[in-house]
ZAKOL-347500 format. One record per residue (C-alpha): residue in one letter; x, z, y. Coordinates in steps of 0.25 Angstrom, whole numbers, plus 5000, padded with zeros to 4 digits. Example, Ala and Ser with C-alpha at 12.3 -4.5 7.8 and 13.67 -1.06 7.14 Angstrom:
2
("A",(5049,5031,4982));
("S",(5055,5029,4996));
//
This chain:
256
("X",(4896,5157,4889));
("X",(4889,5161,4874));
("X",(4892,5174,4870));
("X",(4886,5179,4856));
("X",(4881,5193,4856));
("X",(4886,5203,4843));
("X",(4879,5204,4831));
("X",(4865,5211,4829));
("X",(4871,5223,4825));
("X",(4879,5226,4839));
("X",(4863,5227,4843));
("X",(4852,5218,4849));
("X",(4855,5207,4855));
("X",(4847,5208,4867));
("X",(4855,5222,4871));
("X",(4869,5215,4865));
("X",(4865,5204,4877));
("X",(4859,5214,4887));
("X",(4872,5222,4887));
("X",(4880,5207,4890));
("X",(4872,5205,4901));
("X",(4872,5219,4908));
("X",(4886,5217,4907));
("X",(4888,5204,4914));
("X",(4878,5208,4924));
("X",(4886,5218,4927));
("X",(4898,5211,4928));
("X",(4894,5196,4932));
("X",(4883,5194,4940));
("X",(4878,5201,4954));
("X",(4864,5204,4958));
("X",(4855,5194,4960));
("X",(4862,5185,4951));
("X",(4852,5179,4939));
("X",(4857,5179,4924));
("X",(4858,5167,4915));
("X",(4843,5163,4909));
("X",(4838,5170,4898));
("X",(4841,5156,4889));
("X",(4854,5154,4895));
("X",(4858,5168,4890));
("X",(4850,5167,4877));
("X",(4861,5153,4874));
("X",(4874,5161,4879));
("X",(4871,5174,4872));
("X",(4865,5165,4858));
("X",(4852,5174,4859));
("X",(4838,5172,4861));
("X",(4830,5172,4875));
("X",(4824,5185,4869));
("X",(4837,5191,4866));
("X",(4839,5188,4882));
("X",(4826,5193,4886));
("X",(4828,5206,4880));
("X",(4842,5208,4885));
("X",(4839,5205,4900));
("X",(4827,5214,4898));
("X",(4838,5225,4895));
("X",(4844,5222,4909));
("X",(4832,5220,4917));
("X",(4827,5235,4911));
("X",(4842,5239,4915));
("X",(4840,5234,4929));
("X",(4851,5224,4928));
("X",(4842,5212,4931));
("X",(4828,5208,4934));
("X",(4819,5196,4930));
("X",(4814,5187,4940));
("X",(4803,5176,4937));
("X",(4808,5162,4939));
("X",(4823,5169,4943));
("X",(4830,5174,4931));
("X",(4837,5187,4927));
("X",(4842,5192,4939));
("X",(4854,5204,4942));
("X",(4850,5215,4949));
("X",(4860,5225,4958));
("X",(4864,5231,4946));
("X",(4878,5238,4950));
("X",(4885,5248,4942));
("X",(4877,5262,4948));
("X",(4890,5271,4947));
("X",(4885,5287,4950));
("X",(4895,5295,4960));
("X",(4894,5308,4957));
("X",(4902,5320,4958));
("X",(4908,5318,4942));
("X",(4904,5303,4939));
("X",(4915,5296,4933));
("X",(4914,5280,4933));
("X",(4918,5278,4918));
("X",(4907,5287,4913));
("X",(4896,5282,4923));
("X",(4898,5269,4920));
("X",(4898,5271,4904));
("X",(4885,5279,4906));
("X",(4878,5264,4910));
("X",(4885,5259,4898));
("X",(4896,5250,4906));
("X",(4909,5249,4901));
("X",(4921,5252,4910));
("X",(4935,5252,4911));
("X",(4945,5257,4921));
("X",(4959,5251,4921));
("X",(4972,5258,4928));
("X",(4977,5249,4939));
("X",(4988,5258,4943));
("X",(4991,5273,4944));
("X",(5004,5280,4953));
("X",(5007,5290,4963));
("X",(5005,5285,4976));
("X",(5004,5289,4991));
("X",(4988,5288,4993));
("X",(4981,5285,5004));
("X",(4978,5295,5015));
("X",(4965,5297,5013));
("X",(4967,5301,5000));
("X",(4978,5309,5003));
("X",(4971,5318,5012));
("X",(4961,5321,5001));
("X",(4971,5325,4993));
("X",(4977,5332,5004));
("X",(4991,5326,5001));
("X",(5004,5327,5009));
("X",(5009,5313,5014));
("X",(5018,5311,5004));
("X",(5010,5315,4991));
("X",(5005,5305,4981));
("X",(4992,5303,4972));
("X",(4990,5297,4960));
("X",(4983,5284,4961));
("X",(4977,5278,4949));
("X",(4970,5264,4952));
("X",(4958,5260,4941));
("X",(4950,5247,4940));
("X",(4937,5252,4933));
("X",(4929,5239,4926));
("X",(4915,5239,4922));
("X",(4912,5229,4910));
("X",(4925,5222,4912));
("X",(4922,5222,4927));
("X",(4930,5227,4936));
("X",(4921,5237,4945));
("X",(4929,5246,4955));
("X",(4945,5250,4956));
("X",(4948,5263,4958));
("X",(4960,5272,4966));
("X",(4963,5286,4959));
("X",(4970,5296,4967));
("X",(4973,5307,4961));
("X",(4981,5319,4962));
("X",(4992,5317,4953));
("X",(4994,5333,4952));
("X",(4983,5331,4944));
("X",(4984,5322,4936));
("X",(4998,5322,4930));
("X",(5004,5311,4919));
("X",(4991,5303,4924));
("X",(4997,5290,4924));
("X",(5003,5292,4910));
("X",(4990,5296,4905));
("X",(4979,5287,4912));
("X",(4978,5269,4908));
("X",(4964,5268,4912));
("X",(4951,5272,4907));
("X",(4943,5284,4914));
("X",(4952,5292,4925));
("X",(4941,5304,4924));
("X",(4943,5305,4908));
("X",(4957,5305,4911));
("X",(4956,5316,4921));
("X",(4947,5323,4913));
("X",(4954,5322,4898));
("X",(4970,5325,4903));
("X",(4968,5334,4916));
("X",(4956,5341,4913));
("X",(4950,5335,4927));
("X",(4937,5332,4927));
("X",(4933,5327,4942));
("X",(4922,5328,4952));
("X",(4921,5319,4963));
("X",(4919,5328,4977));
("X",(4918,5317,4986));
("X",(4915,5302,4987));
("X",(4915,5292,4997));
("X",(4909,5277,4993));
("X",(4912,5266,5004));
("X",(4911,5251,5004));
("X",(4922,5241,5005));
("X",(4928,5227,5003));
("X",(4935,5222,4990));
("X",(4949,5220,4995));
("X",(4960,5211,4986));
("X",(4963,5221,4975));
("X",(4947,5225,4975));
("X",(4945,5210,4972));
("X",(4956,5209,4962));
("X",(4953,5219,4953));
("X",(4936,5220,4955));
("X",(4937,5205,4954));
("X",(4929,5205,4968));
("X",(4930,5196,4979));
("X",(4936,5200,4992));
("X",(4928,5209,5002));
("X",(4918,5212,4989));
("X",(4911,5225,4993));
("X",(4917,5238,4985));
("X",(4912,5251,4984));
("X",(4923,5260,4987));
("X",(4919,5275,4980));
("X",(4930,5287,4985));
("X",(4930,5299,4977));
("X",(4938,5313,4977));
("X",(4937,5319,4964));
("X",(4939,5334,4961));
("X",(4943,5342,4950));
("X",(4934,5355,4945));
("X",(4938,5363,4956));
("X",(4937,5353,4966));
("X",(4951,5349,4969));
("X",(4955,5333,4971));
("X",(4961,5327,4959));
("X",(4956,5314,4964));
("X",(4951,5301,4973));
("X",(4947,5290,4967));
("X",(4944,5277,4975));
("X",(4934,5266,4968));
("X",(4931,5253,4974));
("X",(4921,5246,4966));
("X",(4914,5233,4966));
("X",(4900,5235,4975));
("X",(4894,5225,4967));
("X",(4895,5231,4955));
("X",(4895,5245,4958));
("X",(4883,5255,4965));
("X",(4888,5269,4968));
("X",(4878,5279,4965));
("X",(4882,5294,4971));
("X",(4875,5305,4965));
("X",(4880,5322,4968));
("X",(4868,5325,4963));
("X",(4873,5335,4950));
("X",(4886,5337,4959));
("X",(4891,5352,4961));
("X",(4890,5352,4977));
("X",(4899,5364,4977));
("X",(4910,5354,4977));
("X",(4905,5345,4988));
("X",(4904,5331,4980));
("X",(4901,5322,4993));
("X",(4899,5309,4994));
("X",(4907,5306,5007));
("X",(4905,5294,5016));
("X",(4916,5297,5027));
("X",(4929,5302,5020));
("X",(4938,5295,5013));
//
């Protein structure tokens, strides 16, 4: 399908059509997949081969794709690199490669969890949490779903308050609550049928499931957030390295 790109004063051309095509590399093809030829871009976009040349210089220099004699452009492994650390939100990581995002509120209510997240709130049987589902897109794509479970001591008149958007800002502008993950555990596991509804992936797609308790500034437990994200869009990178070790951040491979 054509498209037209803005006019010269939205800026040149060739970044105009580079940043299109990041995007739907992003969001369309897999690695190892080749892009359309330069001349079949130039008539979709209306532009010279020129213009083309320059804006998939942009994404070989980025490292998005690579030129192969005789082949075509081709993808790289280019997955979304998100950085774990100990104060890392996703919003602002995310924003900080220049990707749009956006989280929308599946549903939020007080509700029995399961046990393992009980026991690391150290509940009695009968005590609830508030659970706050999120679908987090990337681009327009949808990218992971995630499980909130917070105490709801809390986080009083939450769901009045929260739509969508940024549950850190939320926490941080109305309850003074700024977060530190003390403890993550990342696992592998198979999309499942509301995996493949909502991340429009097909059944037994390989997810990346990232567990994290989150902690307040004295280190109590205000949170456990659950994510499961796509794994072929999505690269976990953990890093503690400017992490205050007097509060044990650990990346934990055998507790739930």
């Amino acid at each position: 399908m054509s498209r037209q790109l803005a006019r010269q004063d939205a800026g040149p051309r060739y970044r105009q059509l580079a940043d299109i095509l990041a995007r739907e590399v992003r969001t369309e093809y897999v690695p190892g997949d080749l892009l359309p030829s330069e001349s079949v871009l130039a008539r979709r976009f209306a532009v010279n081969r020129h213009t083309v040349r320059r804006a998939l210089d942009e994404l070989v220099a980025a490292g998005m794709v690579t030129r192969h004699q005789g082949l075509g452009t081709q993808v790289v492994d280019r997955r979304l690199d998100y950085s774990v650390s100990a104060g890392s939100k996703v919003t602002h990581n995310l924003a900080e490669q220049g990707i749009n995002t956006d989280s929308r509120c599946l549903s939020q209510a007080l509700v029995k969890p399961p046990e393992a997240i009980a026991q690391r709130f150290g509940l009695a049987e009968d005590q609830q949490l508030l659970c706050v589902d999120t679908l987090r897109l990337v681009d327009e794509v949808a990218m992971m779903r995630l499980r909130h479970w917070f105490d709801p001591a809390r986080v009083p008149g939450w769901t009045q308050r929260y739509r969508g958007g940024s549950t850190r800002a939320l926490l941080d502008q109305h309850y003074g609550l700024r977060l530190m993950r003390s403890r993550v555990r990342i696992e592998a596991c198979q999309a499942d049928a509301e995996d493949c509804r909502l991340l429009q992936c097909p059944h037994y797609a390989p997810l990346l499931t990232l567990t994290s308790d989150n902690v307040d500034a004295e280190g109590r437990l205000v949170e456990v957030s659950v994510s499961r994200a796509r794994a072929d869009r999505l690269a976990y990178h953990v890093d503690f390295s400017g992490a205050d070790f007097d509060k044990n951040p650990i990346v934990d491979p055998d507790q739930s």
